[in-house]
C-alpha positions in Angstrom: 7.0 -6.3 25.4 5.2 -4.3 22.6 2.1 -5.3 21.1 1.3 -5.2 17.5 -1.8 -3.6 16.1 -3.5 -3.6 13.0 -4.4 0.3 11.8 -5.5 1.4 8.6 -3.6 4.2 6.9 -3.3 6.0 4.1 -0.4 6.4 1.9 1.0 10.1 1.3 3.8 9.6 -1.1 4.3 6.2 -3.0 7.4 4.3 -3.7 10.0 6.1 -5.3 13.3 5.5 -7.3 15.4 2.6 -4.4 17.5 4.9 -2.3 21.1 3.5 -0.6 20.5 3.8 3.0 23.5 4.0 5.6 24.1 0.1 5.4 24.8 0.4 2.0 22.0 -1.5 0.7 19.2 -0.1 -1.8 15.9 -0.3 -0.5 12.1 2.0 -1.6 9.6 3.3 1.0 6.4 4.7 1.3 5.4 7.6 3.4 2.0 6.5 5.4 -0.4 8.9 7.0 -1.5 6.7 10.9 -5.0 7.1 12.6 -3.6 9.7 14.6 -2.1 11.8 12.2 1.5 10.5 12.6 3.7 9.8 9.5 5.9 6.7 9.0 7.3 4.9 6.4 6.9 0.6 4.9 10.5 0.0 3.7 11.5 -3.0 1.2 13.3 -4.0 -1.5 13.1 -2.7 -5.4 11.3 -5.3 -6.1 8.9 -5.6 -3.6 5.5 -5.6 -5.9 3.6 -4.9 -2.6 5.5 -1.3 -2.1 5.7 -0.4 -5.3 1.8 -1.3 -5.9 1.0 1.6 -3.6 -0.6 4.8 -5.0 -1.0 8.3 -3.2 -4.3 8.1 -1.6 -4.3 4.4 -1.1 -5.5 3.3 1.7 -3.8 0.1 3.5 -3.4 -2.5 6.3 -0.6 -2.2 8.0 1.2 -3.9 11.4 2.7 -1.6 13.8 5.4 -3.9 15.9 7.0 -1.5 18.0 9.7 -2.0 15.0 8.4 -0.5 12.2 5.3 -1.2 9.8 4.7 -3.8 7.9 1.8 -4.3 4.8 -0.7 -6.9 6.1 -3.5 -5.7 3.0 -2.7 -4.2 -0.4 -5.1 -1.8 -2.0 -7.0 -3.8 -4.8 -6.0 -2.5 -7.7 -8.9 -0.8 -9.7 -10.2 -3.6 -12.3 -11.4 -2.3 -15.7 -15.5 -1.2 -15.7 -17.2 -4.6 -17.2 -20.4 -3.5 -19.7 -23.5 -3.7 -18.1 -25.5 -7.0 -19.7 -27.4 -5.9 -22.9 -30.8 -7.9 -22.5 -32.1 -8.3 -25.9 -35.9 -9.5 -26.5 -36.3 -12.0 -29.7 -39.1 -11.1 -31.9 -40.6 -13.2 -33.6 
């Protein structure tokens, strides 16, 4: 019995355009860099918002199983700066 372990890792090549694979089905994957250097790969549909969210340099939470990897965390996506608060003084 295998156990599964959270690791961090850092994503090498994003999603691409879905690719048939030998069962005849399309599916996109991303390449991830491991802890230890190792490469592998999070697999899933087209559609999969997770996958396709992932940008090079990313860095993500993912389940190792023995059977593949799995996304436990997406990256937060960046949100857009906010304007520091202008304090303005009344006079008068």
């Amino acid at each position: 019995m295998t156990t599964a372990t959270i690791v961090t890792a850092t994503v090498k090549y994003a999603a691409g355009p879905p690719r048939e694979t030998k069962y005849g089905k399309q599916r996109i994957n991303a390449l991830l860099t491991l802890p230890d250097g190792s490469e592998d790969r999070v697999w899933g549909d087209p559609g999969d918002a997770a996958i396709t969210a992932l940008s090079k340099g990313d860095t993500v939470q993912v389940l190792q199983d023995g059977k593949g990897l799995k996304l436990v965390q997406v990256p937060q996506q960046p949100s857009s700066p906010t304007p520091a608060p202008q304090h303005t003084q009344g006079h008068g």
